[in-house]
C-alpha positions as CSV (number, residue, x, y, z in Angstrom):
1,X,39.1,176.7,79.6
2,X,39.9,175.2,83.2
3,X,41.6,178.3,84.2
4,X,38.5,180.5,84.0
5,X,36.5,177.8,85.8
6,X,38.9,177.8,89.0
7,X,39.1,181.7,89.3
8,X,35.8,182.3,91.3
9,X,37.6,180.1,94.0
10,X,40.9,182.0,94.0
11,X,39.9,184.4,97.3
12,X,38.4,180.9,98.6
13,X,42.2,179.6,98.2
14,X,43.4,183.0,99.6
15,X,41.4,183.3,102.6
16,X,42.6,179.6,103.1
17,X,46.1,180.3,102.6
18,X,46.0,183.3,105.2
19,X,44.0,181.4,107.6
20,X,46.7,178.7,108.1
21,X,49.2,181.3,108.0
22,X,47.8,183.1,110.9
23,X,46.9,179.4,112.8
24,X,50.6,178.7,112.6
25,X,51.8,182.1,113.9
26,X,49.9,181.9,116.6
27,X,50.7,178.3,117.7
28,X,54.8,179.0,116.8
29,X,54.6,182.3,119.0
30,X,52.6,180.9,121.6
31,X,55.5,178.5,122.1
32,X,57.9,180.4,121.8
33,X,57.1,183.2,124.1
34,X,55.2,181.0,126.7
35,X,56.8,180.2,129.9
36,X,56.8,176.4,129.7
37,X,57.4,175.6,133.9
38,X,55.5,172.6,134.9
39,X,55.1,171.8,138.5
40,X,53.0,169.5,140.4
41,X,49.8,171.6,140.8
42,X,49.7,171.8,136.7
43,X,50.2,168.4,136.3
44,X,47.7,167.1,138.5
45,X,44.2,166.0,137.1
46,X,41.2,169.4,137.3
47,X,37.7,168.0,138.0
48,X,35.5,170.6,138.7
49,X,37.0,172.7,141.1
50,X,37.4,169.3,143.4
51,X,40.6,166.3,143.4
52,X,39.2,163.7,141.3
53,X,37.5,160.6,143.2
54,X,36.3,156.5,142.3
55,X,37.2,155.1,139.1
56,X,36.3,156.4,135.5
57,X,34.8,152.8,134.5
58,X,31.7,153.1,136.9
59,X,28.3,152.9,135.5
60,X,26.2,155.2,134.2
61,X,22.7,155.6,135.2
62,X,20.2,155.4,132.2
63,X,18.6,158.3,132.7
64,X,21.7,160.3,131.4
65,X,21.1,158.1,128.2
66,X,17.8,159.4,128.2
67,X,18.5,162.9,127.9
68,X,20.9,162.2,125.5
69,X,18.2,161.1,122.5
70,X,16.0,163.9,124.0
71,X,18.5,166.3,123.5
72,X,19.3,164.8,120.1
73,X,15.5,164.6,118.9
74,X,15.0,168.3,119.3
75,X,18.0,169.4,118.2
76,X,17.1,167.5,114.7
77,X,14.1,168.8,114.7
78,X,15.3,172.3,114.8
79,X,18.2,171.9,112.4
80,X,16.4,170.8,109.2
81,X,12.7,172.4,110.3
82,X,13.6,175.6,109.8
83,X,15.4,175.0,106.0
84,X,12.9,172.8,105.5
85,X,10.0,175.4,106.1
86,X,12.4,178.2,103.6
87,X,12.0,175.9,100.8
88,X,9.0,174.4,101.2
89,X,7.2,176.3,98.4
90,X,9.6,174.9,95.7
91,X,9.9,171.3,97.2
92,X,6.3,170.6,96.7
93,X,4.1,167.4,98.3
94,X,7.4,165.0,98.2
95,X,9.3,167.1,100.1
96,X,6.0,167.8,102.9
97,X,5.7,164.2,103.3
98,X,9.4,163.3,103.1
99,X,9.2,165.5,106.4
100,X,6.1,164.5,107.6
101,X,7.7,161.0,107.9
102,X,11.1,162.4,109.5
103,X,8.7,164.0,112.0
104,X,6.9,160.6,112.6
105,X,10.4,158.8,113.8
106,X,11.1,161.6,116.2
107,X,7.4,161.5,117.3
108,X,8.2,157.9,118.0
109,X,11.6,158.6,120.1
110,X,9.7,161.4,122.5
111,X,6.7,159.3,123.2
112,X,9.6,156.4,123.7
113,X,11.0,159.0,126.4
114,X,8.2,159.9,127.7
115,X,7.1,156.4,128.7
116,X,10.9,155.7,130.3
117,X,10.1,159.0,132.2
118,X,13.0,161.2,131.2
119,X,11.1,164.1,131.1
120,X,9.9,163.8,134.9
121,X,13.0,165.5,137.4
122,X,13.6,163.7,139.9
């Protein structure tokens, strides 16, 4: 009886199985067919097209910070409105005001970056 339960999964297992097999081919042949010739000019740190300058420990201004929960408040938004709206119909008022309340907290962090003026470009 647990046979027939785990043989739906079997091309899951499959396209696992392959999958790793191709992941390691292409690492293995990578290294072995690369050149591997490191000179000073490869070694050396990239920063945007520029040698790097100051020290990595310097602060960071707020504002940065700012755009970071801004960024983070829409992008929840759109990641469980849109599921949210599918299966509406079948989740009924508990579901509308679970989400109703999720929307309330984000309300709360955009009028809280609004007021720090991280939506005004300097």
């Amino acid at each position: 009886m647990s046979d027939s339960l785990l043989v739906p999964y079997a091309p899951i297992a499959v396209f696992m199985v392959v999958a790793l097999f191709v992941a390691l081919a292409a690492v293995a042949l990578s290294f072995l067919l690369a050149k591997h010739r490191p000179d000073k000019h490869k070694n050396e740190t990239y920063e945007c097209g520029f040698p790097p300058f100051g020290d990595a420990r310097t602060k960071v201004d707020v504002r940065f910070y700012l755009i970071a929960i801004l960024f983070i408040i829409f992008d929840l938004e759109i990641a469980f409105l849109f599921p949210w709206a599918i299966v509406l119909g079948a989740i009924g008022w508990l579901g509308f005001g679970s989400m109703m309340v999720f929307l309330g907290v984000l309300t709360v962090g955009f009028i809280y970056e609004w007021k720090k003026g991280a939506l005004e470009w300097d």
